[in-house]
N, C-alpha and C positions, 0 to 999 in steps of 0.2 A: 539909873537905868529906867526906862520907860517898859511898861507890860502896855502889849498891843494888841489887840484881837477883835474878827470880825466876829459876831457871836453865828454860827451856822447849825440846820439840825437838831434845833431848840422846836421840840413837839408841842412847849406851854412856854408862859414866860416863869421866867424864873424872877425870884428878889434878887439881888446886888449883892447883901451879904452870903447870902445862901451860893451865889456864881460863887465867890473868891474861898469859901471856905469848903466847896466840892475838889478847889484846886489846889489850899493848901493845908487843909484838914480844920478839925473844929476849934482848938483852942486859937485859929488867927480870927475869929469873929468878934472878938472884943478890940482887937487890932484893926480892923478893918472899917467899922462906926467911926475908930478914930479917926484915921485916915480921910474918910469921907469929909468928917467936919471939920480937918484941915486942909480940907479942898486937892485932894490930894488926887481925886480918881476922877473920870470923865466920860459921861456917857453920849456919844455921837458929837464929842468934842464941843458939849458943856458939862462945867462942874456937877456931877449929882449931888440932887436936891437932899435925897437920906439913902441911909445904907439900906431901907426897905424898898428903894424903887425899884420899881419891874425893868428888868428887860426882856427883848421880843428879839427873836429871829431877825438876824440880820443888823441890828446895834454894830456898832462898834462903844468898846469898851479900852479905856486907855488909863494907864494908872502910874505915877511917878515914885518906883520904889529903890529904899536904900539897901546896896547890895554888895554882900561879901565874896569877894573871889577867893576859891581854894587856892591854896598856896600848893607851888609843886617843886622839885628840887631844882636849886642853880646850878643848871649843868648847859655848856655850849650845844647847839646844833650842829653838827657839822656834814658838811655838803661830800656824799662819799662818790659820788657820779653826776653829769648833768650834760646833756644835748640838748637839741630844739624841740624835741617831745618829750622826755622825764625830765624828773629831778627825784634824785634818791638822796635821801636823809639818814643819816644815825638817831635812832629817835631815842631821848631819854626816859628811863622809868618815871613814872610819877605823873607823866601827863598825857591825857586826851587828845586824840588825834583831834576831834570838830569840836567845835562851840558847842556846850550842853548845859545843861544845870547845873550852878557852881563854877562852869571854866569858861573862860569866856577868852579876857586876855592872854591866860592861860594854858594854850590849846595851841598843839604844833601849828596848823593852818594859821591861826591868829599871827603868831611869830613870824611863818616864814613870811607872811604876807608885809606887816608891819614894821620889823627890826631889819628881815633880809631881801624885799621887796619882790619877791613871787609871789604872784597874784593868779588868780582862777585856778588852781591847783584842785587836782581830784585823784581821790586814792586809788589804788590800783588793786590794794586786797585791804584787809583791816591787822589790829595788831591792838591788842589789851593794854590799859594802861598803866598796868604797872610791871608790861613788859619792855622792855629795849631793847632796840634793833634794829636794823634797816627796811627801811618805806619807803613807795615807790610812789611815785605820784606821776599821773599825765599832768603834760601842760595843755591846760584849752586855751587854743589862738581865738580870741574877741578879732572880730569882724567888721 
C-alpha cells in the first residue's frame, strides 16, 4: 500500500521522523529511520535523504507501507432490493461499510464494487460495524 499526502497547514516545518510518528505514535520512530534508508519514503517524489529532513507546507510526502487488512467474517452479501436508484444490501456483522484504517478490502463498498460490480455507490444512513442489516445505498449515475 502506498501513504500519500499533500502536507497542508504546516505553521513550521516539521523533521520527517517527527511527521510519521505524530501519525503513528512514538515507538514507530526507530521504524521509520529504517524505512528511510531502505528508501522506502519520498518526499516530492525523491527518495529522502534522512529521516531528519525538514518538510515544508505543501511537500508531498509518499511512503511504500506493509499492510495488514482486518479480517472480517465469511459471510455472503446478499442483494435484498434493487432499481435504477438504490441498492439495498444484507450487510454482515463484522464489517465496515467505507474504506478506513485496517479495512480496506474488507469494506462493503470495496466488495460490492469489486466481487459484485456496483460502483459509485453512496449510503443512504450509516449502520455500526458490528451490526447486521439492511443498507441502503444510492446509485450515482457518472455523466
Amino acid at each position: 500500500m502506498v501513504f500519500d499526502a499533500y502536507l497542508s497547514d504546516l505553521k513550521e516545518p516539521v523533521i520527517l521522523v517527527d511527521y510519521f510518528t505524530s501519525l503513528l505514535g512514538e515507538s514507530f520512530g526507530e521504524y521509520q529511520n529504517l524505512r528511510v534508508k531502505l528508501g522506502l519514503v519520498y518526499i516530492n517524489f525523491e527518495k529522502a535523504s534522512s529521516a531528519s529532513q525538514l518538510l515544508y507546507e505543501g511537500d508531498h510526502v509518499s511512503s511504500l507501507i506493509h499492510y495488514h487488512e482486518r479480517p472480517v467474517l465469511d459471510q455472503e452479501i446478499k442483494v435484498v432490493f434493487e432499481d435504477d436508484d438504490i441498492l439495498v444490501v444484507n450487510k454482515p456483522a463484522s464489517m465496515v461499510v467505507h474504506p478506513r484504517t485496517g479495512y480496506r478490502l474488507n469494506s462493503l463498498v470495496y466488495i460490492l464494487a469489486k466481487e459484485m460490480g456496483y460502483m459509485n455507490l453512496r449510503p443512504i444512513h450509516r449502520i455500526d460495524k458490528l451490526t447486521s442489516g439492511v443498507m441502503i445505498f444510492a446509485k450515482v449515475k457518472i455523466k
